[in-house]
DSSP file (Angstrom, degrees, kcal/mol; ACC not computed):
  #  RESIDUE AA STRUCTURE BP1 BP2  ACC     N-H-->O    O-->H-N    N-H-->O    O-->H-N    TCO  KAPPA ALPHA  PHI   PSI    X-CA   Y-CA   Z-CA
    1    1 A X     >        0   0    0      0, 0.0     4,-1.8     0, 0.0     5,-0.3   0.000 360.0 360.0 360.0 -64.0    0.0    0.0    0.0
    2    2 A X  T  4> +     0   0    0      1,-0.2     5,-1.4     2,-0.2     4,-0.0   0.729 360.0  50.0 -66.5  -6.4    2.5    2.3    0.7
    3    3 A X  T >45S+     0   0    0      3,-0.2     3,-0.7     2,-0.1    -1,-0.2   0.853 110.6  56.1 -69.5 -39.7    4.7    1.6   -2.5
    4    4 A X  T 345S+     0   0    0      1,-0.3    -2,-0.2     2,-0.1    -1,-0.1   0.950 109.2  41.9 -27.9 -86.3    1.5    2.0   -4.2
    5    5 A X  T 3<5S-     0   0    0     -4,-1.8    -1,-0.3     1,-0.2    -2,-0.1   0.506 112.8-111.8 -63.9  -4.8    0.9    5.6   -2.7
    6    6 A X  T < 5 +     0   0    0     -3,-0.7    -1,-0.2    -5,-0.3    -3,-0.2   0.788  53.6 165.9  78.2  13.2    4.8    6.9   -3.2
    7    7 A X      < -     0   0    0     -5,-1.4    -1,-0.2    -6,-0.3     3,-0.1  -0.326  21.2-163.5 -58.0 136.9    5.6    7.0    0.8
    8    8 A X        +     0   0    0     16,-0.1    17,-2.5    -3,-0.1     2,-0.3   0.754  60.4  17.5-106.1  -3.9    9.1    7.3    0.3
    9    9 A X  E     +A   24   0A   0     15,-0.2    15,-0.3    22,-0.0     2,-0.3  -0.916  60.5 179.2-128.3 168.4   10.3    6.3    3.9
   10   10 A X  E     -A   23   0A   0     13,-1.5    13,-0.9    -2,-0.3     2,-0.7  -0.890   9.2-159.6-156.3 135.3    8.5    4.5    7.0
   11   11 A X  E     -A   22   0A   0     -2,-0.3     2,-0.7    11,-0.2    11,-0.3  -0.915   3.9-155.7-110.9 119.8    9.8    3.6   10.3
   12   12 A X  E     -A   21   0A   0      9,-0.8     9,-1.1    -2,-0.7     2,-0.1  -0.844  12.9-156.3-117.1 128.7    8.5    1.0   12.9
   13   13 A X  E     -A   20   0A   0     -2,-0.7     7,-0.2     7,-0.2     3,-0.0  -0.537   9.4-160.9 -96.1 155.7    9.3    1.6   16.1
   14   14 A X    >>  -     0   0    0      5,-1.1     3,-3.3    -2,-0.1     4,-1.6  -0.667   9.6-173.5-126.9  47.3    9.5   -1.3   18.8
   15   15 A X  T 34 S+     0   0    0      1,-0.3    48,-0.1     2,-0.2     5,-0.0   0.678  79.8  54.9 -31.0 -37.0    9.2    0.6   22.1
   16   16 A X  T 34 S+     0   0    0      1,-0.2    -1,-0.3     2,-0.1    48,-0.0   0.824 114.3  34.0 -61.8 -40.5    9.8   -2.5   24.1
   17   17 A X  T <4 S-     0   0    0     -3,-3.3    -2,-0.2     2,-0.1    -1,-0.2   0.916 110.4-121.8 -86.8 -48.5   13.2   -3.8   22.5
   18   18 A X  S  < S+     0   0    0     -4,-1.6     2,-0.2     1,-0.2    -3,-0.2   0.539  74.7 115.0 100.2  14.7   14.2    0.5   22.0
   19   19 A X        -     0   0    0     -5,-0.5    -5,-1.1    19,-0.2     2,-0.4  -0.737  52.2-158.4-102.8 162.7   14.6    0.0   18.2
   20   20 A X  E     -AB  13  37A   0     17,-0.8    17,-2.4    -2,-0.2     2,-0.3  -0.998  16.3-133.8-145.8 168.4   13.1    1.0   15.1
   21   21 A X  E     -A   12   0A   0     -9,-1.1    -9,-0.8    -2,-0.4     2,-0.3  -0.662  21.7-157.9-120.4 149.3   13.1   -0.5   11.7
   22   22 A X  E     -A   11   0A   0     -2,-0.3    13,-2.1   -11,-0.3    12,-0.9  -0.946  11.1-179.1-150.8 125.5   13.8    2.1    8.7
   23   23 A X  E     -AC  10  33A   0    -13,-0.9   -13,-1.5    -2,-0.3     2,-0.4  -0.935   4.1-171.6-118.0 138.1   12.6    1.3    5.1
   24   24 A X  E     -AC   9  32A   0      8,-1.3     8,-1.2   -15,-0.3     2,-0.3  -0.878  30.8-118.8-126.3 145.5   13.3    3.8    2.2
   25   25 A X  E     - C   0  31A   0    -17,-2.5     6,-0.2    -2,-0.4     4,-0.1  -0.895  33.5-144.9-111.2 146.5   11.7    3.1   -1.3
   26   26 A X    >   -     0   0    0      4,-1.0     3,-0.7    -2,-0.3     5,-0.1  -0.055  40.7 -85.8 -98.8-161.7   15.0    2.7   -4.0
   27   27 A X  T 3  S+     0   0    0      1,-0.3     2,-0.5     2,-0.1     4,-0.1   0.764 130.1  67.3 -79.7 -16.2   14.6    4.0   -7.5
   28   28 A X  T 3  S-     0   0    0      2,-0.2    -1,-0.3     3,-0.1    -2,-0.2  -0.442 120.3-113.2 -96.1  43.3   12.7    0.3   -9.0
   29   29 A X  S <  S+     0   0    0     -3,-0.7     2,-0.5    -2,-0.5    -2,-0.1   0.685  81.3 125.0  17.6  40.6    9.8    2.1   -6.2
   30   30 A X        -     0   0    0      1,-0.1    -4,-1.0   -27,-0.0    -2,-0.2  -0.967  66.3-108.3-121.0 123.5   10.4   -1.2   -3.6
   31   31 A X  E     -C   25   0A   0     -2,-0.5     2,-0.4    -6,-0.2    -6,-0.2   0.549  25.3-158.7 -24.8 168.6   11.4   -0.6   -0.5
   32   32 A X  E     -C   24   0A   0     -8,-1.2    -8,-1.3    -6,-0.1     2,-0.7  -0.989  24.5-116.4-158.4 167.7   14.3   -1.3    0.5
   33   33 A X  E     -C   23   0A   0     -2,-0.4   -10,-0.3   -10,-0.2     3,-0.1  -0.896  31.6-173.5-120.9 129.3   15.2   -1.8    4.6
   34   34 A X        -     0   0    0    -12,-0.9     2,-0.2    -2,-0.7   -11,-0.2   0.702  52.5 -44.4 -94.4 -17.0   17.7    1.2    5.2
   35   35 A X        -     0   0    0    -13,-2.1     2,-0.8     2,-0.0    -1,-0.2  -0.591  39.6-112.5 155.4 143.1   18.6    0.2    8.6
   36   36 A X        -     0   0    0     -2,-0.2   -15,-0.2   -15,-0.2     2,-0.2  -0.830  35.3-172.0 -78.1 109.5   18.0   -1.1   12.4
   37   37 A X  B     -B   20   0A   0    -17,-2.4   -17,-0.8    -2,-0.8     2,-0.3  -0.622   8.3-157.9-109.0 155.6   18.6    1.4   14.8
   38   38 A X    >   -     0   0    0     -2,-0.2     3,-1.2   -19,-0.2    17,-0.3  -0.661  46.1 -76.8-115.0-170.3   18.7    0.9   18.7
   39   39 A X  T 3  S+     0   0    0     -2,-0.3    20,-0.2     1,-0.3    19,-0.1   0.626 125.8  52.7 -63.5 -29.5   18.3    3.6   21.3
   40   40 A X  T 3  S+     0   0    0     15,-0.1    -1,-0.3    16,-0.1     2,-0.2   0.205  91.7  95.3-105.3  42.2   21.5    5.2   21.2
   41   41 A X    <   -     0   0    0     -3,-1.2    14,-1.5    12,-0.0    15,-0.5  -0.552  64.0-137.2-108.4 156.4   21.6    5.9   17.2
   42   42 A X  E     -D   54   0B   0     -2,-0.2     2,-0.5    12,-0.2    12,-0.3  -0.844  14.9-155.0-102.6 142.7   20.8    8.6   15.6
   43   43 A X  E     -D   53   0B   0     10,-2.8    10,-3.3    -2,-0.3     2,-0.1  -0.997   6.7-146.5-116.4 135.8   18.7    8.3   12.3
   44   44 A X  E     -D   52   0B   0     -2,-0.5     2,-0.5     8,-0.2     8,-0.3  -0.673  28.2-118.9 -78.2 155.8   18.7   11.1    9.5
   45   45 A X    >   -     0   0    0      6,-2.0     3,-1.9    -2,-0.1     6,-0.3  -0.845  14.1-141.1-107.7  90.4   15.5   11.3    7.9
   46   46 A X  T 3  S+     0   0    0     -2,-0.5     3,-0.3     1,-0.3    -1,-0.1   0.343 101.9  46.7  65.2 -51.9   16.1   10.4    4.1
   47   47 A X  T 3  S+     0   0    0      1,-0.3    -1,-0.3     2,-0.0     3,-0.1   0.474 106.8  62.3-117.9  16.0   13.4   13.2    3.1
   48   48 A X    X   -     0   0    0     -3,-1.9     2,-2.5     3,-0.1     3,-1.7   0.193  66.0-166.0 -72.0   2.9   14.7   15.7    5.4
   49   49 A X  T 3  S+     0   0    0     -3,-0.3    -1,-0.1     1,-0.3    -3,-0.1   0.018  90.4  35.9 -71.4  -7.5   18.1   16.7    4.6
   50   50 A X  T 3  S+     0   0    0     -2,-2.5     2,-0.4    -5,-0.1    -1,-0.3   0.355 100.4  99.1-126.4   5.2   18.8   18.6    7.9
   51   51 A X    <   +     0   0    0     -3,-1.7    -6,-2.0    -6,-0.3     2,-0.4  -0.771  35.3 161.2-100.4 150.0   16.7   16.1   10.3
   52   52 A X  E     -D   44   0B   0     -2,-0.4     2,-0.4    -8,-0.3    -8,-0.2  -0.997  26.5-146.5-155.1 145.7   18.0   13.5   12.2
   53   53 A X  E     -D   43   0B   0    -10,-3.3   -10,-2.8    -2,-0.4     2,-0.9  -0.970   8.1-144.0-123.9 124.9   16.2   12.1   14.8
   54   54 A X  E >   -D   42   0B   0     -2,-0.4     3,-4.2   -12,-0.3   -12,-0.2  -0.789   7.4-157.7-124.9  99.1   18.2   10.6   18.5
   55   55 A X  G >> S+     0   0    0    -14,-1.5     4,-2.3    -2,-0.9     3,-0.6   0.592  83.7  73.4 -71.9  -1.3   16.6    7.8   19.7
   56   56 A X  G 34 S+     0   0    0    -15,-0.5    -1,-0.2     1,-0.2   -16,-0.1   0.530 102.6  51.9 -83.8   3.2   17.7    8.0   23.2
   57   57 A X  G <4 S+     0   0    0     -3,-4.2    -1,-0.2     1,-0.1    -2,-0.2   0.449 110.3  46.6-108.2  16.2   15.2   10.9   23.2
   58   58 A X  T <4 S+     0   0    0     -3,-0.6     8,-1.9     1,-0.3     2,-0.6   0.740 114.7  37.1-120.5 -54.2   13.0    9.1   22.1
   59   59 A X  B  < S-E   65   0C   0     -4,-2.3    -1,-0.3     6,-0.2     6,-0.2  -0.946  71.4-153.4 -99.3 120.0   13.1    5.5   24.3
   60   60 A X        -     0   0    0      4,-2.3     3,-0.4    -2,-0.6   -21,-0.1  -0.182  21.2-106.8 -83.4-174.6   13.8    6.1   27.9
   61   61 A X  S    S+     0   0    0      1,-0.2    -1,-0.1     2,-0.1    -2,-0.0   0.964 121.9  65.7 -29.1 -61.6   15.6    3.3   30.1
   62   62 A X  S    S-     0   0    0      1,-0.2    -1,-0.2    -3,-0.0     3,-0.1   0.424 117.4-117.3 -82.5 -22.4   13.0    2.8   31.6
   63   63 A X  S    S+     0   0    0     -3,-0.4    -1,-0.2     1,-0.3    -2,-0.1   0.249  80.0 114.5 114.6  19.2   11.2    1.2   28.0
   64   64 A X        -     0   0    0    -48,-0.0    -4,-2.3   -46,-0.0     2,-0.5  -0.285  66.8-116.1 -83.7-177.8    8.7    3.9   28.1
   65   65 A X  B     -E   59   0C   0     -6,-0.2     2,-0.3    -3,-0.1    -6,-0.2  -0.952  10.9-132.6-123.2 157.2    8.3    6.7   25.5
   66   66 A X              0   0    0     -8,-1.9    -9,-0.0    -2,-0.5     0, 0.0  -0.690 360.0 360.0 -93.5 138.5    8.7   10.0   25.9
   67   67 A X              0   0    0     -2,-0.3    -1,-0.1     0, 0.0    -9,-0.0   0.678 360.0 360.0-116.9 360.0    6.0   11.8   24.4
């Protein structure tokens, strides 16, 4: 559905482990898995150019989230 639609990134976050899953759609418009990140990574966001997003502010210790 979302190749369908053009989303050209998606993330799914796993609050419990602290990770999140990062998919990017390549140039054939299939996704493509850009990378596992844990709770102290940083991620850039692919249709950002100047965001990047720090998942240790994002998943505390404690496995809650900050909202």
């Amino acid at each position: 559905m979302y190749e369908q639609n053009g989303v050209s990134e998606y993330w799914l976050a796993f609050p419990l482990d602290k990770v999140a899953d990062v998919y990017v759609l390549n140039k054939d418009n299939k996704y493509q898995r850009s990378g596992l990140y844990q709770y102290h990574d940083k991620i850039k966001v692919e249709i950002f150019e100047d965001l990047e997003i720090d998942l240790g502010l994002v998943f505390t210790k404690d496995k809650e989230i900050l909202l």
